[in-house]
KEKE-128503 format. One line per 8 residues: number of its first residue (from 1); for each residue x, y negated, z of C-alpha. Coordinates in steps of 0.1 Angstrom, whole numbers, plus 5000, padded with zeros to 4 digits. Layout:
residues N
NUM> X,Y,Z  ...
This chain:
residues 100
1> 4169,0449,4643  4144,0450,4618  4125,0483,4609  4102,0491,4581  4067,0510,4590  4057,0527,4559  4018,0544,4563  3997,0569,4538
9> 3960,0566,4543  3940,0599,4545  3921,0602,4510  3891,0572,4510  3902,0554,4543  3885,0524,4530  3850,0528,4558  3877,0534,4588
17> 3897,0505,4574  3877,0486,4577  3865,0493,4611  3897,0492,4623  3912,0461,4610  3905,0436,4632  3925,0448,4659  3951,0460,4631
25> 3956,0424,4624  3953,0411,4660  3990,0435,4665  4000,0420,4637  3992,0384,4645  4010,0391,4679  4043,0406,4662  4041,0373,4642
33> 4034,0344,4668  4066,0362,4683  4085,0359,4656  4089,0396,4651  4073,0398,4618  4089,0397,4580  4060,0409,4561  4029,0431,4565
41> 4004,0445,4535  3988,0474,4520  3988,0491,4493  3954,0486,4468  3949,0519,4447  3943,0502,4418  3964,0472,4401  3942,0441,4417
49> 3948,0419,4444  3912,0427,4455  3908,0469,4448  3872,0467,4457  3860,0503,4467  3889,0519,4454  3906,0511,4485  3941,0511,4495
57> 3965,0539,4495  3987,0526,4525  4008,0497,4542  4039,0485,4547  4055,0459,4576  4086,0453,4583  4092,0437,4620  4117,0435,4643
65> 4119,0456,4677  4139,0468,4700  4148,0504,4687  4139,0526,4663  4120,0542,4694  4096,0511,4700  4093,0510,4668  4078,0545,4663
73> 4056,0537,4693  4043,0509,4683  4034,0522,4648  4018,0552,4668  3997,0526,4682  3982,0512,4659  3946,0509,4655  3951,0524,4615
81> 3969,0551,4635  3942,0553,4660  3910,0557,4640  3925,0579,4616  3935,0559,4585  3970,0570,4582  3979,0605,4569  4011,0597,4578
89> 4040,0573,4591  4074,0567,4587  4094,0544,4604  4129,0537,4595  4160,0511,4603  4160,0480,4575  4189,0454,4567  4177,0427,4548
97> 4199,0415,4523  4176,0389,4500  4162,0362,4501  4193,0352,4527
């Protein structure tokens, strides 16, 4: 089943961010070579692609696991998680609908 992650990044994350990302991506290169992966992104503070040193405000990926519990341990894994990016993180169940 697939199951949104949805993260809030402490106030200017941007310096741990960007410590932490490469193994952020590594995970999420893994979910994806699997075929576990929909879609994975933050969210920039501003309105721009590229939000400079404004930062990001959060992410979101949607992926397939398991269970709702993998799900939640895997987000409590992550390196974001980890090096103290994320304020907080909710995972929840998703049914996709669209695109079919």
């Amino acid at each position: 089943m697939l199951y949104v992650i949805n993260a809030e990044d402490v106030p200017d994350s941007l310096d741990r961010r960007m410590i932490a990302r490469p193994a952020h991506l590594e995970r999420l290169k893994q979910l994806q070579e699997a075929g576990r992966l929909l879609l994975a992104g933050p969210y920039p503070l501003i309105d721009s692609v590229d939000p400079g040193p404004a930062g990001f405000s959060g992410s979101l990926i949607v992926a397939e696991f398991e269970s709702l519990q993998a799900a939640q341990m895997w987000a409590d894994a992550d390196p974001y998680m980890t090096a103290g990016v994320y304020s907080h993180v909710t995972v929840k169940p998703f049914k996709k609908v669209f695109p079919e």
